[in-house]
C-alpha positions as CSV (number, residue, x, y, z in Angstrom):
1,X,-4.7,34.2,9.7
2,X,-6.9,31.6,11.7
3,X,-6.0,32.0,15.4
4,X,-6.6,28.8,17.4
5,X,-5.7,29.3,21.2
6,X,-5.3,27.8,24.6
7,X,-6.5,29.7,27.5
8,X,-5.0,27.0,29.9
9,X,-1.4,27.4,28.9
10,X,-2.2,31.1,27.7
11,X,-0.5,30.2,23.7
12,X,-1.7,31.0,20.8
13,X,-0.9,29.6,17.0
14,X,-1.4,32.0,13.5
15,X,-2.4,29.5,10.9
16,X,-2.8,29.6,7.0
17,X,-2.5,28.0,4.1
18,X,-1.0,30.4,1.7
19,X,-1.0,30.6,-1.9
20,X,1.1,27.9,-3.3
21,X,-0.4,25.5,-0.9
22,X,1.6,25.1,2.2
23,X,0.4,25.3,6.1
24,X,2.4,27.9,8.1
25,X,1.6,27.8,11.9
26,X,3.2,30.9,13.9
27,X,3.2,30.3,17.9
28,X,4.3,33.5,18.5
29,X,6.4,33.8,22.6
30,X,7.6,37.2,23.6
31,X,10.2,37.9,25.2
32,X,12.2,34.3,24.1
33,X,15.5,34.5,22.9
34,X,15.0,31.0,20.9
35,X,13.7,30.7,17.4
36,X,12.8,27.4,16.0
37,X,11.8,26.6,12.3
38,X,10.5,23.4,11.4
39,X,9.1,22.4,8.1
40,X,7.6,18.5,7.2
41,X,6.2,16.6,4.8
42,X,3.5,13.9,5.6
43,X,6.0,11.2,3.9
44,X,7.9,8.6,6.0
45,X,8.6,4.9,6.5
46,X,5.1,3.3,6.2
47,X,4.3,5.3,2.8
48,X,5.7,2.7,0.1
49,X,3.3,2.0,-1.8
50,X,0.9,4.9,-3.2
51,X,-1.2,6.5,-6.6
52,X,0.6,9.2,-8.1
53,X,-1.9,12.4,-8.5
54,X,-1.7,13.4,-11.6
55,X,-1.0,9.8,-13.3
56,X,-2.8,7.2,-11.4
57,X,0.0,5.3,-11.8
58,X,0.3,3.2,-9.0
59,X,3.6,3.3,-7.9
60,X,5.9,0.5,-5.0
61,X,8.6,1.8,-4.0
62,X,11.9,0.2,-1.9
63,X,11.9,0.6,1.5
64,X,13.7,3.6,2.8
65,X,13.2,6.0,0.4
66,X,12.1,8.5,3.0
67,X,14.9,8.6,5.0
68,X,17.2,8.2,1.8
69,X,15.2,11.7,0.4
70,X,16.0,13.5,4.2
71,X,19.8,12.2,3.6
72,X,19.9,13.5,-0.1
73,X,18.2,17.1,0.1
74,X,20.7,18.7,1.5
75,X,23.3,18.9,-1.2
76,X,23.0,21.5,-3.9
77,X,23.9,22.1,-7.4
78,X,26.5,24.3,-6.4
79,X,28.0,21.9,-4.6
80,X,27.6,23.3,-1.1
81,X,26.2,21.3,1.8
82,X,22.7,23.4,3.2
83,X,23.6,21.6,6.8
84,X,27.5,22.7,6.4
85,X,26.1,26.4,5.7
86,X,23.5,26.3,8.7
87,X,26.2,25.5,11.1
88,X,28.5,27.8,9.7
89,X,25.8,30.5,10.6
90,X,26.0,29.6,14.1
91,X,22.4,27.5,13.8
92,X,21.8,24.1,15.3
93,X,20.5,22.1,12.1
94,X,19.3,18.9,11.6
95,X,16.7,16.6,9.9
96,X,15.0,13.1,10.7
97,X,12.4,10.8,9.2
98,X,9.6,8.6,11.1
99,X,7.1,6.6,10.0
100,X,4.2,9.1,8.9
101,X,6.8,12.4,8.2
102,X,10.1,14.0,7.6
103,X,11.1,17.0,9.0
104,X,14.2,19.5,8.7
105,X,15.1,21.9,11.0
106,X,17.4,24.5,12.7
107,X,17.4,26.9,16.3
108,X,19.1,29.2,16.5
109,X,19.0,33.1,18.2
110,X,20.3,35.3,15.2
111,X,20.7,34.7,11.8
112,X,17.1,33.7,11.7
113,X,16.2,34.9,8.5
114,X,19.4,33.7,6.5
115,X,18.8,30.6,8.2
116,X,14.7,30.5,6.9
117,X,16.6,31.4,3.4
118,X,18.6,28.4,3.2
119,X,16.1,25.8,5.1
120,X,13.5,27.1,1.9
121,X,15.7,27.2,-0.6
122,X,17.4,23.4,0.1
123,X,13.4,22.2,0.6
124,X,12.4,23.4,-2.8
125,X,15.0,22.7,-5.3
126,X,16.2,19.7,-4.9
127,X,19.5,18.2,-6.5
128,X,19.6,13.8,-7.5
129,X,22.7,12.8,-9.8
130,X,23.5,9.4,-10.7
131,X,26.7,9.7,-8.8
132,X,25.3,11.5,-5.4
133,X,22.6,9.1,-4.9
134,X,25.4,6.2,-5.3
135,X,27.4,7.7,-3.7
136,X,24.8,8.0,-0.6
137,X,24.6,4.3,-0.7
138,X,27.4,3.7,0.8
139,X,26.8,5.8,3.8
140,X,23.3,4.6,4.8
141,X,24.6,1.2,4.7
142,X,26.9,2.0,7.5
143,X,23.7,3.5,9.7
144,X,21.9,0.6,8.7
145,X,24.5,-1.7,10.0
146,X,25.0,0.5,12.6
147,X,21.8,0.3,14.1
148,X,21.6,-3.2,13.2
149,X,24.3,-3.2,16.0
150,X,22.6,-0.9,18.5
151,X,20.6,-3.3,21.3
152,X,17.5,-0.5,21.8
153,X,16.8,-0.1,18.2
154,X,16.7,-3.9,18.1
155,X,14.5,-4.8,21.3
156,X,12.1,-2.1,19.3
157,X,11.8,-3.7,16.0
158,X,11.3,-6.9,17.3
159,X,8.6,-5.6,19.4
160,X,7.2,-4.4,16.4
161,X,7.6,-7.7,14.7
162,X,5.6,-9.1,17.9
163,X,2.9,-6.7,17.5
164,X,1.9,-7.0,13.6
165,X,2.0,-9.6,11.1
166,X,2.3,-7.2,7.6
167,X,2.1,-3.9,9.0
168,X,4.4,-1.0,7.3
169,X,5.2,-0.1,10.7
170,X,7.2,-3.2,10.7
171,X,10.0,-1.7,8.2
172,X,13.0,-0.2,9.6
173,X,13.0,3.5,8.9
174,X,16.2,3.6,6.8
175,X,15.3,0.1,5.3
176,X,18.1,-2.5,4.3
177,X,21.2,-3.0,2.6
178,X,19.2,-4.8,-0.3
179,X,16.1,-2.5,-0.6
180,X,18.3,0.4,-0.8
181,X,20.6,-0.8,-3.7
182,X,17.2,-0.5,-5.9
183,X,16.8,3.6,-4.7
184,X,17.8,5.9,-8.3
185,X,17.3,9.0,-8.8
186,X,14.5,8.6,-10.7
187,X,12.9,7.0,-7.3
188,X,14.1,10.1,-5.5
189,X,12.5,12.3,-7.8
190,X,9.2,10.4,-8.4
191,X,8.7,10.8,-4.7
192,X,10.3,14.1,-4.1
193,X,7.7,15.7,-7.0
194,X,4.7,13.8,-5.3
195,X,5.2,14.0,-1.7
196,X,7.3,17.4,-1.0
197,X,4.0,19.2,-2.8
198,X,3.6,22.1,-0.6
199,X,-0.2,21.0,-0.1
200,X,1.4,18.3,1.6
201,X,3.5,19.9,3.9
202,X,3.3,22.6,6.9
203,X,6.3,25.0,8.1
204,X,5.9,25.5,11.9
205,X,8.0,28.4,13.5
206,X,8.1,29.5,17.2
207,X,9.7,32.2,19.0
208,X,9.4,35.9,19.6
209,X,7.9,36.9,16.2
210,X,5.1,39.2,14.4
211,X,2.9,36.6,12.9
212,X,1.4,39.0,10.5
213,X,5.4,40.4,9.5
214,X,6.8,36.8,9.4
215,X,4.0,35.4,7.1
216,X,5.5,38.3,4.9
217,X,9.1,36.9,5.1
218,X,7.9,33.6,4.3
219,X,5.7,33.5,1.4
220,X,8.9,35.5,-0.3
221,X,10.7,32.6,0.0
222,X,8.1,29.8,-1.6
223,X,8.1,28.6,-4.5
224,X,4.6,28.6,-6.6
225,X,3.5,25.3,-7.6
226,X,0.3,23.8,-8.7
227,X,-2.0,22.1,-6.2
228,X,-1.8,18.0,-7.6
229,X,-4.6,16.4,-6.0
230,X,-4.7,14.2,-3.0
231,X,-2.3,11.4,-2.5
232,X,-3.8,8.0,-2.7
233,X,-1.6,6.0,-0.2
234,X,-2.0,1.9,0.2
235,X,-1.6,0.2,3.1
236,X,-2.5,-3.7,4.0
237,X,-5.6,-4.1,5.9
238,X,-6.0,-3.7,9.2
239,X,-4.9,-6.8,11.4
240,X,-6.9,-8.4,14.2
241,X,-4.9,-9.8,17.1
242,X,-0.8,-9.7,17.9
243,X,2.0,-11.7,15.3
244,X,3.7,-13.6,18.1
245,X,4.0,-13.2,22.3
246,X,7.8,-13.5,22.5
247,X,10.7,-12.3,20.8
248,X,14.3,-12.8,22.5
249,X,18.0,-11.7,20.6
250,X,21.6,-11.8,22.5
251,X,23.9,-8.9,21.9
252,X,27.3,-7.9,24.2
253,X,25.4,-5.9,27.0
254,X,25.6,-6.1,30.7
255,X,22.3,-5.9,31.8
256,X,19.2,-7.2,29.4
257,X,16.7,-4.7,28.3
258,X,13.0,-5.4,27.5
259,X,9.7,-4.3,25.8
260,X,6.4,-5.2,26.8
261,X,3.9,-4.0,24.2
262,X,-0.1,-3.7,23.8
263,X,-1.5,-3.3,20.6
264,X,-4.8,-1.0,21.0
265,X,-7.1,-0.2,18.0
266,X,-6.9,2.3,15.3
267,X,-9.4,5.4,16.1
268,X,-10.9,7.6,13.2
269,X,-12.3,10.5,15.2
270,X,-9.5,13.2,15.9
271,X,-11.4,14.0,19.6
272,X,-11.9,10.5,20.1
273,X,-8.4,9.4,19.6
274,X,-6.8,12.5,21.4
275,X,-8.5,11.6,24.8
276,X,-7.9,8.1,24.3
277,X,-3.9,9.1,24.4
278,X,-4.7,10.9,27.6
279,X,-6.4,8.2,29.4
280,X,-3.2,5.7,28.9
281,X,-0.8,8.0,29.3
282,X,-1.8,8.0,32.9
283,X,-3.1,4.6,33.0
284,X,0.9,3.7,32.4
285,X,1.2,6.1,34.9
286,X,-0.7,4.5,37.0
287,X,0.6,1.0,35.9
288,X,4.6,1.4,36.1
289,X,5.1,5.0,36.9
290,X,7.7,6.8,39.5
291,X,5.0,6.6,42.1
292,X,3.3,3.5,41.6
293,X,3.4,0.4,44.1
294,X,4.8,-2.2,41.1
295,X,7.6,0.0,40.2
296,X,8.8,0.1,43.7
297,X,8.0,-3.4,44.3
298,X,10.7,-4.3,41.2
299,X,13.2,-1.5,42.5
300,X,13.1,-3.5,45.6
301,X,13.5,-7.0,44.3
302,X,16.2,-5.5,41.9
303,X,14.1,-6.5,38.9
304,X,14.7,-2.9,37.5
305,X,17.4,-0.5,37.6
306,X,16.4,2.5,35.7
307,X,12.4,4.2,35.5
308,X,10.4,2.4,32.9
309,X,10.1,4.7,29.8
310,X,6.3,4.7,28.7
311,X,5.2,5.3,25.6
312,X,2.0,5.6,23.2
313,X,2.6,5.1,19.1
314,X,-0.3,6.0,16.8
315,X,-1.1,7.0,13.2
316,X,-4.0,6.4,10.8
317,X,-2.4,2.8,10.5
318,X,-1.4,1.7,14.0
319,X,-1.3,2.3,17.5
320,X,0.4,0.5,20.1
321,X,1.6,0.7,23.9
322,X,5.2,0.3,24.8
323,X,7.5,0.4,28.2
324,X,10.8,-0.3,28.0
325,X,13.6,-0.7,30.5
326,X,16.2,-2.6,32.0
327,X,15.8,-5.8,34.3
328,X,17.8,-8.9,35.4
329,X,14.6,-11.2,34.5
330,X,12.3,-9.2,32.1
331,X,10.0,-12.5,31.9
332,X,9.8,-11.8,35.8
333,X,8.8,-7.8,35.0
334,X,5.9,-8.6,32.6
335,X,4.5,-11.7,34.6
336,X,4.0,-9.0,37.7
337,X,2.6,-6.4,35.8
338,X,0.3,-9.0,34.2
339,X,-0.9,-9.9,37.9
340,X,-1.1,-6.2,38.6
341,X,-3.2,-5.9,35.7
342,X,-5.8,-8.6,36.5
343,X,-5.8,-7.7,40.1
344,X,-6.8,-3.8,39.2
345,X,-9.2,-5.4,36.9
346,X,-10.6,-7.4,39.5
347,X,-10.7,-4.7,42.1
348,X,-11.1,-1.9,40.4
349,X,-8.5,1.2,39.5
350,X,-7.7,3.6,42.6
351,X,-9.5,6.8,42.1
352,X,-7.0,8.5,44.4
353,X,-4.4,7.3,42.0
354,X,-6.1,8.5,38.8
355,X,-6.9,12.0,40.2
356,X,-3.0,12.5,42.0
357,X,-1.6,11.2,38.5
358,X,-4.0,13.5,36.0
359,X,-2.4,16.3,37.6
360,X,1.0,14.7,36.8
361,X,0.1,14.3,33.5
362,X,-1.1,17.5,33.0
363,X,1.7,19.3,34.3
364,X,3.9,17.5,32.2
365,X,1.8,19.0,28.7
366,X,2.1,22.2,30.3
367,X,6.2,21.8,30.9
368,X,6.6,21.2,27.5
369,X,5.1,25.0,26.2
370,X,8.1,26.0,27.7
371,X,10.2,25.1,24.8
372,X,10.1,26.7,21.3
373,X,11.5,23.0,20.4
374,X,9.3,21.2,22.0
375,X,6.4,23.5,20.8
376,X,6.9,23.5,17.1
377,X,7.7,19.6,17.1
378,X,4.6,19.4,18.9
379,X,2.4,21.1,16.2
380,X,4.5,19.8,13.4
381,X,4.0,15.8,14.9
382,X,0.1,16.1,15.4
383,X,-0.7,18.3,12.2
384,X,0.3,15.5,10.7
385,X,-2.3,13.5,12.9
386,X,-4.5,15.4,12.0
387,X,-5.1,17.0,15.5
388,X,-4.9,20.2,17.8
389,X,-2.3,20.3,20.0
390,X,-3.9,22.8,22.0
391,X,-6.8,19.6,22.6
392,X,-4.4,17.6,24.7
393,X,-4.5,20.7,27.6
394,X,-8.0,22.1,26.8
395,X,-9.7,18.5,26.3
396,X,-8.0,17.3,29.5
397,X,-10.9,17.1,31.6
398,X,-12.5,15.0,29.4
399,X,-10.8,11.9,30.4
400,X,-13.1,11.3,33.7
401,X,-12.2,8.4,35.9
402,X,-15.3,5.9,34.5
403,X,-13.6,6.2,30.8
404,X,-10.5,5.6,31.8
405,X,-11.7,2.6,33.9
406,X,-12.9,1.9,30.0
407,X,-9.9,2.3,28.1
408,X,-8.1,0.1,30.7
409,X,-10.2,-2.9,29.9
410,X,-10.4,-2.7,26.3
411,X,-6.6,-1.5,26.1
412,X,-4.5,-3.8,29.4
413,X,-7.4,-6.3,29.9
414,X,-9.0,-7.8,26.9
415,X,-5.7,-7.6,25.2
416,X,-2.7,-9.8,24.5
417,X,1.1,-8.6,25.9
418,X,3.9,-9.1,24.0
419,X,7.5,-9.1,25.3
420,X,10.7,-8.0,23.3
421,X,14.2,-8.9,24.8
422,X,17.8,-8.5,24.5
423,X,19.9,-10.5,26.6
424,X,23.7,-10.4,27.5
425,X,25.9,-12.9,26.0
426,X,27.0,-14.6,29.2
């Protein structure tokens, strides 16, 4: 097995590619009660439109099939529920989709290997009938509605709708009412049979484990199936510039809640885009953090109530900043961290800052190795990137004050704000 390690963190992860085609990564932690299995497919929201493999037939397909496949894999022939049985063996299970992957899952600390049986055996053999995917209708309708319901998801879609014009990224996860009335199961299986290819998919587990012994258990439990080729995927082009500055909905909430988004651009090299992540992490940090002078200048004014969260969202296909929160006057929040932007840009970042707030940053990478959750989702999230995760602690020192002076210009400066908001009914 490839070994790729961090000496900073002291991890290591066991990685092949075995036989039939799939990535396992093993981060092996002694002495951890925990075990964590997590396997994915490189197929979510923003894949609707791609070649089949072995065809060329090009191939459009509603929106929210991803999510409706994560919803559908569960039942089996034999009319038993995989989740029902996971939870009956005293695991945690669960499953989501996003917009580049979809992932099931389960913790647990015994059963691990009846668990690994099921989680397999549900992945690879899955079960579409005309009645269970209409049947399945009639439930994702009720998400769909109830998100459409749910103030946090909207303030984020309509950020999104502020950031691009035709952008996948755009489409709600679980799609709509109407897109999802066109899914059959000949949709399902079209896309099951080209995207849940094991050569498109990676099982990551963590926990106190042999990595030589568990490889062992594992490849008895996949299935053999022949390698199809890469996956054509089509996207629009690439947009220059934001859709619109402003996007305001009421809902029944006390206090409004906000988004203030900055669309960066779409990197190619792995490296590149890694320390670019980095840098505005603590450049948001820096920005609207716990410990900078605008946050406490709006928890004084009473323009916030809660800590800014702080976020960076990026894929082959997009990549955007977003801090959210809750304000009394969110116009009031973005037009002072405008002037706090200009006035840093004027006078130049604090180097005292950057260097008290990279060790922040750092120690909250670290933090997260001490979670077999947070570990796997890690590896599972930016395998699908394409990147390391060990890169984000071992590249750290990278990010030296005069490139992130660099990113902040071509990222907060010489870029256009947007601002999402829900406001209260009265």
């Amino acid at each position: 097995m490839k070994i790729i390690e961090s000496a900073k963190v002291k991890e290591k992860a066991y990685i092949e590619k075995i036989e039939n085609g799939l990535t396992v990564i093993i981060i092996p932690k002694k002495n951890i009660l925990k075990k964590y299995a997590i396997i994915g497919t490189h197929f979510g929201s923003i894949d609707n439109r791609f070649i089949m493999p072995k065809t060329g037939e090009e191939v459009f397909i509603p929106d929210g099939v991803a999510h409706y496949l994560e919803h559908k894999m569960f039942e089996q022939e034999n009319g038993v529920n995989s989740l029902d049985k996971l939870m009956a063996l005293g695991l945690e299970a669960n499953a989501y989709t996003t917009n580049d992957h979809t992932a099931y899952l389960f913790e647990c600390t015994d059963n691990f290997y009846e668990g690994l049986d099921e989680l397999m055996d549900y992945v690879q053999n899955p079960y579409f009938t005309d009645e269970n995917v209409e049947k399945e209708k009639g439930i994702i309708s009720q998400e769909i509605n109830m998100y459409d319901d749910e103030p946090s998801w909207k303030v984020y879609m309509n950020a999104l709708d502020c950031l691009y014009r035709e952008n996948p990224i755009k489409i709600d996860v679980a799609g709509t009412v109407e897109s999802i009335s066109e899914i059959d199961k000949e949709v399902l299986y079209k896309c099951y049979n080209t995207f849940y290819n094991p050569n498109n998919m990676v099982l990551v587990v963590c926990g106190d484990f042999e990595p030589e012994e568990l490889l062992k258990e594992i490849k008895k439990r996949v299935i053999k199936k022949d390698n199809q080729g890469e996956i054509k995927r089509i996207y629009p082009p690439q947009e220059d510039g934001i859709n619109k500055e402003y996007a305001e909905k009421t809902m029944d909430i006390s206090n409004e809640i906000y988004i203030i988004g900055f669309k960066d651009k779409i990197l190619e090299d792995k490296a590149e885009i890694v320390k670019r992540h980095i840098a505005i992490e603590i450049l948001l940090n820096m920005l609207m953090g716990k410990s900078s002078s605008l946050y406490k200048e709006l928890y004084e004014e009473g323009l916030t109530f809660v800590l800014p969260d702080l976020d960076y969202e990026f894929s082959s296909q997009y990549a955007h900043v977003l801090i959210s929160g809750q304000s009394k006057d969110s116009k009031k929040v973005r037009d002072k961290l405008k002037e706090k932007i200009l006035k840093y840009s004027k006078e130049g970042l604090s180097e005292e800052d950057f260097k008290r707030i990279s060790k922040k940053v750092y120690g909250d990478y670290v933090v997260e190795y001490n979670s077999v959750e947070e570990t796997a989702r890690m590896f599972l999230a930016d395998y699908m990137k394409g990147i390391n995760c060990f890169d984000y602690i071992e590249k750290f020192g990278l990010v030296t004050f005069e490139y992130l002076t660099e990113v902040f210009e071509d990222c907060f400066v010489n870029n256009q704000m947007i601002l999402s908001v829900v406001k209260g009914k009265k």
